[in-house]
C-alpha positions, 0 to 999 in steps of 0.5 A, a space after each residue: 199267858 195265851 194258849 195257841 194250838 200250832 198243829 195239834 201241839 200246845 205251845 205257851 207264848 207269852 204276848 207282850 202288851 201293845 201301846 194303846 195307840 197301835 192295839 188295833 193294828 195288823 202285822 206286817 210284813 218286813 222280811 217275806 219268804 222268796 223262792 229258793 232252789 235246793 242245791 245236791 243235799 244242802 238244805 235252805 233257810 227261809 225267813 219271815 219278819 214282822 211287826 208288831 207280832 205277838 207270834 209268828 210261824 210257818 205253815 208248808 204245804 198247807 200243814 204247820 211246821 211244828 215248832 220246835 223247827 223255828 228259830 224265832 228272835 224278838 225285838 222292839 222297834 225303838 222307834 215306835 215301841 212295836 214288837 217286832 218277831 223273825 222266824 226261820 225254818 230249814 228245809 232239807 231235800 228229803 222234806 221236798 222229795 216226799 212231796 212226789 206228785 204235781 205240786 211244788 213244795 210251798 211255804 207261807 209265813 202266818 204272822 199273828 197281833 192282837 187284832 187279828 192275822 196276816 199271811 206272807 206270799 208263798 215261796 216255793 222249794 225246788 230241788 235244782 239240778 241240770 240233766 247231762 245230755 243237751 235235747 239238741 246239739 249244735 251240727 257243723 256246716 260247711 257255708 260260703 262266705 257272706 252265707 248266712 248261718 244257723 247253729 241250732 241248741 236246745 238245753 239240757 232240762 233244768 231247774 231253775 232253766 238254764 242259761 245259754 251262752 256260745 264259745 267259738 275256739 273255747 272263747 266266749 261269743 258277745 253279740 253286744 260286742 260283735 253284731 254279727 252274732 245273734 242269739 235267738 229266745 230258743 237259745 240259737 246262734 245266727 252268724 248274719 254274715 260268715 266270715 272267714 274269721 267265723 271258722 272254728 268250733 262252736 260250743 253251746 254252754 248251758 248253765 244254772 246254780 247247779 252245774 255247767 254242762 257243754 255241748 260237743 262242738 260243731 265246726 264250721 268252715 266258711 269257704 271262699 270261691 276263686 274268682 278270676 282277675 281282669 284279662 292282662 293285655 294282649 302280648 305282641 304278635 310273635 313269630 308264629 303270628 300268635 298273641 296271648 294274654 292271661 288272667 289269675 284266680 286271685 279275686 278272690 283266692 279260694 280258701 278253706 276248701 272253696 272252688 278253683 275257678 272254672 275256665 281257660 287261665 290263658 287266651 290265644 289269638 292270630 294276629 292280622 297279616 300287618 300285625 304279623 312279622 312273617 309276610 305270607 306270598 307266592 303261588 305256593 301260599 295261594 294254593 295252600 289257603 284253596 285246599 284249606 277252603 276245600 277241606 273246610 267245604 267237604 267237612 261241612 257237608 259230611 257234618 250236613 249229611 250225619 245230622 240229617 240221618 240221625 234225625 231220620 233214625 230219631 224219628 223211626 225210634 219214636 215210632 217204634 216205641 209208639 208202635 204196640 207191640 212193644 208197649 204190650 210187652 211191658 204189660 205183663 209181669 215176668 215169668 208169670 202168665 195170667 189166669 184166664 178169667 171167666 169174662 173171657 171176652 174181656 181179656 186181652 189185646 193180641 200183640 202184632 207178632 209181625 213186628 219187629 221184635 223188641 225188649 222193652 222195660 223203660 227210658 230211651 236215650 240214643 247214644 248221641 244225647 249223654 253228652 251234656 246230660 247227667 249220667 244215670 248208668 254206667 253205659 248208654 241206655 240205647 245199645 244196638 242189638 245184633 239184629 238191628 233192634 234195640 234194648 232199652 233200660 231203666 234209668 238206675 242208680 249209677 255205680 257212684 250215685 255221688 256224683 249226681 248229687 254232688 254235680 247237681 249241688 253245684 249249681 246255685 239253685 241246689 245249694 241246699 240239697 241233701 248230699 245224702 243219697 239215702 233220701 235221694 231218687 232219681 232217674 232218666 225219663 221221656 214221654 212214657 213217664 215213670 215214678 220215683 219213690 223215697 223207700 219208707 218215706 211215703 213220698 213219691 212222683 208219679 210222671 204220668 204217660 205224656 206228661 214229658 213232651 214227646 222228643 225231650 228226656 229230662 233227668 228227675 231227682 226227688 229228694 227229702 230236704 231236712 228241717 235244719 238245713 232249711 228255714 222255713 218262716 212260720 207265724 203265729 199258730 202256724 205249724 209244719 204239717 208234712 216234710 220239705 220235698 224236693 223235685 226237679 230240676 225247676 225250670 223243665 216242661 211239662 205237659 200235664 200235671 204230675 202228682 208229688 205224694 207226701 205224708 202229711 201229721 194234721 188230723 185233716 178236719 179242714 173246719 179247723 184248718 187253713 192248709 196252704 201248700 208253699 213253694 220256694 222260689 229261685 231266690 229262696 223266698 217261700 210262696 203260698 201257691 194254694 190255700 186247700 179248700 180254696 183251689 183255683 182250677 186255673 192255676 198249675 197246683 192242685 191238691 187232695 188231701 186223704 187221711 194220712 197222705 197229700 197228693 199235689 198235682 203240679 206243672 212246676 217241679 220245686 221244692 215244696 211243704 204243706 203248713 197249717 194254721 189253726 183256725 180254732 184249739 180243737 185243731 190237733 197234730 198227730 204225734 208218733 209216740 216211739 218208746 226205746 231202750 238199750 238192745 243190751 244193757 251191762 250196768 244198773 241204770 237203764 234209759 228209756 226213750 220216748 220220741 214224740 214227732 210229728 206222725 210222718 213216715 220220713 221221721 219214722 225212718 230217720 228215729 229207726 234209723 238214729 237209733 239202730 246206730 246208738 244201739 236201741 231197740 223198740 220195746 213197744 207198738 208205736 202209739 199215735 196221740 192228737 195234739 192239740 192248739 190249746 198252748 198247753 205242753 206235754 208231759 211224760 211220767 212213769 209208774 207202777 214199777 215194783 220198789 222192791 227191784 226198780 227205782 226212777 232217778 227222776 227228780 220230779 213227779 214227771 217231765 215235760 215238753 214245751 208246747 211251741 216245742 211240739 207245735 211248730 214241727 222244726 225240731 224233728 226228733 224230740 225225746 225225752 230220756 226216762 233214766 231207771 236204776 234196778 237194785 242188781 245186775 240180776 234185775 231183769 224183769 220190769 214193769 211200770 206203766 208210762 204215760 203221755 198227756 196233754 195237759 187238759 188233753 188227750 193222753 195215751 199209756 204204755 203197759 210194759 212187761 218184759 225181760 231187759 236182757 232176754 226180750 223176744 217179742 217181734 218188735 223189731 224196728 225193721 218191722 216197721 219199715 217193709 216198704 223195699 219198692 224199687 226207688 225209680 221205675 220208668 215206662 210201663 213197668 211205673 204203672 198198674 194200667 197198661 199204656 194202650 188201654 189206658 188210651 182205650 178207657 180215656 177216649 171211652 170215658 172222656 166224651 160226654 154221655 148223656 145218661 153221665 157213663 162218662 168220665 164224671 161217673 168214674 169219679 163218683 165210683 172212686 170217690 173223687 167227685 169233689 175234684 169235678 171241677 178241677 178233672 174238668 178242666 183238663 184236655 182229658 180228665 179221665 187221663 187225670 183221675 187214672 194218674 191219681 188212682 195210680 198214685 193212691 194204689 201203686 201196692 195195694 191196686 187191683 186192676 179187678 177192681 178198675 174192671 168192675 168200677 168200669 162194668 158198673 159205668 156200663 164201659 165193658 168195651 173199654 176194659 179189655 183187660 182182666 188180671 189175676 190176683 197174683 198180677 196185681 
């Protein structure tokens, strides 16, 4: 008899005498332990055979399991006269829930002969479940036909992972048998080229051994455009000496909402005097073509005349706007007068108060130009006072802001732009300039004075394009770094460039990056136009990058974003971590969601705004985590809550986010959902800690304590969006610096000194003297390093500041104006 300790138990085995040939031989295995997965409270077996074994058993997460747990059989192969043992164990739920922490649950089998031991490969124990709730569902699309289409779906969590298949109209989609369908490794649905019988509803099904979960569905309609039919022939020439021909909107028909076809359906045309039956003679007919022709020569030279005058008033408008008292009157802010500093030679112009009198305050549009042109109020922008003068307005918003969007959607180039007017600007604007702004977006236009060519106005919009609607190619470590904007229309002139300011996520240590500016082109294809770093002063783009913040200068208005690829693993991304949870909770179970995005103010807006409809409050500061290439994935955990009143329904000792999930910056509002369950509905204070980590990386902690049903502190998520800057702003009411003594500090700045109290001074004092060589090849660069300065400091800008900057370069003669705090 042999005696074996098995985990501190004494078990008595009898070992049965081997052959004499085989007695030096180790156990192998014939049956090893695989991986199982625990479904609800069901337990799973494992099993371990071997031969030739003398004794066999189980050890599970490095502790044996006691024996009295196996069930074990013995047999002797006939063929060889080996022993041969099978062992199997149970394992019940509660065995691998009380493993709570970063490893599995594992066992191993340990097979014994007389010569010595051998060890089975390792199979893990997992509780299998599905979540509930899809991390991103399919959205529904309007597309035309032969439009490629793209349906986006990120499955619920589950172990093991799920898998995903499609349904359009509750039918299952195969790709194998119908090749237009395509399902990406990300589990997305590619519709290559929709048809018409491609409208319906599609479903995202996910699915594992534990349940089956569907998304809601998402309609698409493919629509088809009328199109005409070839022009029937011309009718016979009539009585009235006409003849017609027709032509019907039937190649095709427009269907499913499509457009009807634009233009005339039907033609007419005079018919010559032979084709005519009515013969035309007399003195009487030759008298009526003379007056005829008369008529005609008397509106020609009326028509001659009214152009001719126009031009002249054209012409006395521009001038008046040129004219200096009406830009002074731009200049100071209404109802307020400044403060009289103690520099008072430094003060202000003297308006010319011989002029006529005008109101000034924006763009300027005669009546005779709305025709043709987007309408951006509800009345010409141009009205004639009593007095002779004129008012001028700022380009605003029009009552029914839709049907800017919706005709400018309508052509080809613009397609894609959002119908949304939340993140839409837009407004008139001619040679004075202006800005356009996205509220609580950080992104912004700046059309610096002259930048329009004199004489022209165009109508600029400024637009955020969502992710979704876009697809952008990434490769490789590339990453989307900042939002897509938009701003146009292409194809307008400018003069000089203007500045497209956007939030940008990337730590901005340009050692560790290739930042690369792209644009798309007119056929939908994206372009590198820059590399940072590597600028070409020739070139119509440029680009500073700050800390938070890209400013682009461009000639070329488009449609733009900013990727970076990672030139090494310490590369790293801001993320916003953004913690909430229900503004009122009547049931047991209380939800907490973590948003991990890219740090960018637009993803910010769209969170608060996403989450004010579902109902949602924060109940943290916001937190900012450096994510970095090191392909390792995020992961999120809570603790430290009291047993006593709060318990976590996770499952695992933590969840995790995919590190591709994070880096490629396509899915804009990734969450994961931490679900709580207090022992009452009189449970109202909690307190747990919640962690985010990269694994190996940086990591960042929450420390929450507060009333669920009576939370006073001011975290309110309007806290975070303060920003209610007018959206459009045209002429100088756009600007900080005033636009006759911006004139006065350019030609001040702009000659070469030869001490160096010039332009390139200024940029030294403003810390842009790593742009030199880019303000130097510009007509004016001290015109360019104002318009970045405007950019930097539309709301916190101090014109003091600029005064003392300009004393400092010895150019006092220049600063001829000083404002008070309060103006600025």
């Amino acid at each position: 008899m042999k005696i074996i300790n098995v985990g501190g138990e004494h078990a008595a085995t009898v070992t049965h005498p081997l052959p004499a040939a085989f007695s030096d031989l180790l156990p192998h295995f014939l049956v090893e332990p695989d991986d199982v997965y625990i479904v609800k409270n069901k337990p799973v077996t494992l099993t371990c055979r071997s031969t030739p074994a003398t004794q066999i058993y189980f050890k599970c997460n490095g502790e044996w399991v006691h024996q009295d747990q196996h069930l074990i059989e013995r047999d002797v192969d006939p063929a060889t006269g080996l022993p041969v043992m099978q062992v199997k164990i149970d394992i019940s739920r509660q065995q691998v829930e009380k493993i709570f922490g970063l490893e599995d649950y594992w066992c191993q089998c340990v097979a014994w002969s007389t010569t010595g031991t051998q060890k089975s490969q390792k199979a893990y124990v997992r509780i299998a479940y599905l979540r509930k709730n899809f991390e991103e569902e399919p959205l529904g699309k309007e597309v035309a036909l032969d439009q490629e289409v793209l349906l986006r779906c990120h499955p619920p969590e589950g172990v093991p992972p799920a898998e995903v298949e499609w349904q359009r109209n509750e039918e299952l989609i195969d790709p194998k048998t119908d090749p237009n369908f395509f399902i990406t490794v990300d589990h997305n649905l590619i519709i290559k080229q929709a048809r018409l019988a491609d409208t319906g509803n599609y479903t995202c099904v996910a699915k594992n051994i534990v349940a089956r979960r569907k998304s809601s569905s998402a309609t698409v309609i493919v629509y088809v455009d009328g199109g005409w039919s070839e022009w029937s022939k011309w009718s016979p020439c009539g009585a009235d000496c006409t003849m017609w021909r027709s032509r019907e909107c039937t190649q095709p028909t427009p269907s499913t909402g499509g457009k009807e076809c634009q233009g005339l359906d039907l033609q007419s045309l005079n018919c010559t005097s032979e084709q005519c039956p009515q013969t035309a003679s007399g003195a009487e007919d030759v008298a009526l073509y003379v007056g005829i022709v008369a008529v005609a020569l008397c509106l020609t030279l009326l028509l001659i005349v009214l152009v001719l005058v126009y031009r002249r008033k054209k012409e006395g408008l521009d001038a008046d706007v040129a004219d200096s008292s009406i830009l002074t009157t731009g200049f100071q802010p209404m109802g307020i007068k400044p403060t009289k500093p103690e520099n008072s030679h430094l003060l202000t112009i003297q308006p010319d108060l011989t002029t006529t009198t005008t109101s000034y305050q924006g763009t300027l549009r005669s009546r005779h130009e709305v025709a043709g042109k987007f309408s951006v109020s509800n009345g010409p922008l141009l009205e004639p006072l009593p007095n002779g003068s004129h008012t001028l307005h700022n380009g605003k918003l029009p009552s029914d802001p839709n049907d800017f969007m919706n005709r400018l959607s309508s052509q080809t180039y613009f397609k894609t732009l959002p119908r949304d007017n939340v993140n839409t600007s837009y407004g008139t604007f001619n040679f004075l300039g202006g800005r356009l702004t996205l509220p609580n977006t950080g992104i912004s236009l700046l059309i610096p004075p002259e930048a329009i060519p004199r004489g022209k106005i165009y109508e600029i919009y400024l637009t955020i394009q969502k992710k979704e609607d876009m697809r952008l190619p990434l490769a490789g470590c590339q990453t989307l770094l900042s939002p897509l904007v938009s701003c146009g229309p292409p194809g307008v002139v400018l003069t000089r460039p203007v500045i497209l300011s956007m939030d940008h996520c990337s730590d901005a240590c340009l050692e560790n990056w290739a930042i690369r500016l792209k644009k798309q082109s007119y056929e939908g294809s994206w372009e590198d136009v820059l590399q940072l770093g590597e600028e070409v002063v020739s070139e119509p783009y440029y680009c500073q990058l700050e800390a938070e913040t890209c400013r682009v200068f461009t000639e070329q208005l488009g449609r733009f974003a900013l990727v970076g690829e990672s030139l090494s693993m310490a590369a790293a991304k801001r993320l916003k971590l953004l913690l909430f949870a229900p503004a009122y909770c009547s049931t047991l179970e209380y939800n907490i969601r973590v948003y991990c995005m890219d740090d960018t103010q637009d993803l910010l807006k769209e969170v608060m705004q996403m989450e004010r409809q579902l109902g949602g409050r924060l109940i943290d500061e916001p937190h900012v985590l450096l994510f970095k290439d090191s392909y390792h994935n995020l992961r999120l955990s809570i603790h430290d809550m009291p047993q006593a009143h709060w318990r976590s329904k996770l499952l695992a000792g933590y969840q995790e986010i995919p590190f591709y999930h994070i880096w490629s910056g396509s899915q804009r509002t990734l969450h994961c959902t931490f679900t709580l369950e207090r022992q009452s509905l009189s449970t109202c204070d909690l307190t747990c800690t919640l962690c985010v980590w990269q694994v190996e990386g940086e990591g960042q902690s929450f420390a929450l304590d507060f009333n669920i049903s009576k939370d006073i502190r001011p975290l309110d998520s309007d806290f975070l969006l303060m920003d209610n800057c007018t959206p459009a702003l045209a002429g100088p009411s756009a600007f900080q610096i005033p636009y006759l003594i911006r004139q006065k500090i350019c030609s001040s700045l702009d000659t070469p000194c030869p001490n160096g109290a010039d332009w390139r001074l200024l940029a030294q004092r403003l810390k842009l003297d790593r742009h030199m060589s880019f303000f130097a090849s510009k007509a004016s660069p001290t015109s360019v390093i104002l318009d970045l300065w405007e950019a930097q400091h539309f709301h916190s800008g101090n014109l003091n500041q600029l005064a003392a900057v300009m004393a400092e370069i010895g150019k006092q003669e220049a600063m001829i104006f000083l404002v008070s705090d309060g103006e600025c």
